[in-house]
N, C-alpha and C positions, 0 to 999 in steps of 0.2 A: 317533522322538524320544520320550523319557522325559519328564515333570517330574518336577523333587524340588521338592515341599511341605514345608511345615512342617506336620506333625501336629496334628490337632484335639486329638488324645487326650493332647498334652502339657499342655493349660491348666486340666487339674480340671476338668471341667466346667464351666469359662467364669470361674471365680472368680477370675484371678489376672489380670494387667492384660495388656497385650499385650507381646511379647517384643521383643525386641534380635537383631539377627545380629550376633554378636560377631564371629567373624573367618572366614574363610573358610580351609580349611586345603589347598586345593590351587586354582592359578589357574587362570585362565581358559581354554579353547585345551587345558589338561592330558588326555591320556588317563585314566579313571577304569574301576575295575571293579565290577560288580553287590558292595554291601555295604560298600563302601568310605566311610569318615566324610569329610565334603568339606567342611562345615561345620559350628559349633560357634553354637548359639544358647542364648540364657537368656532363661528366663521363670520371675517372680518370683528366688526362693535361684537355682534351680536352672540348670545348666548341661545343654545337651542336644548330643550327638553328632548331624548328620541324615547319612544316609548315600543312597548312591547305588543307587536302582533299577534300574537299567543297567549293561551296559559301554558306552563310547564318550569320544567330545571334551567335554565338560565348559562348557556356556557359561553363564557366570553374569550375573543377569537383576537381582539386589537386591545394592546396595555394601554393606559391611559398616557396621556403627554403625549402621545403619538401624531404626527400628523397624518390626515385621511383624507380622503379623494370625494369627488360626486360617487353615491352609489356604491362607495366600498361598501361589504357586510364586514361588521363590527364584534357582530355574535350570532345566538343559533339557541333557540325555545325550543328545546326537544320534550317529547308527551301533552 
C-alpha cells in the first residue's frame, strides 16, 4: 500500500495558510497508475495537481472541500 500526501514543499515554506482538497478527479475503488493526477488541491492563488505514487485500487481517506495540513495523507494505492 502507497500513500498520497500532500507535499510539504507546496506551502513556501509554511507561509501560506493551509490548503483545500478541492475535488477529487478519480473515485474511490478506481484503478489508478504510478503518476496519474487523482486529485486537485489549492493552497493560497495556487491550484496543485497530486498525483499518484502507485499503480493500484485508489481508496480515498480525506472528502473533498476539506481543509488539509502539510503532509496530511489524503488516500492510499493499495496493490
Amino acid at each position: 500500500m502507497a500513500d498520497i500526501r500532500v507535499a510539504e514543499e507546496l506551502w513556501s515554506a509554511g507561509m501560506l495558510p493551509a490548503g483545500v482538497l478541492e475535488r477529487w478527479l478519480v473515485s474511490s475503488g478506481a484503478r489508478v497508475r504510478a503518476g496519474e493526477a487523482v486529485a486537485a488541491v489549492r493552497i493560497g492563488e495556487a491550484l496543485h495537481d497530486i498525483l499518484s505514487p502507485a499503480s493500484g485500487r485508489l481508496e480515498v481517506l480525506a472528502p473533498a472541500h476539506e481543509v488539509i495540513d502539510p503532509g496530511r495523507v489524503i488516500a492510499a494505492v493499495q496493490g
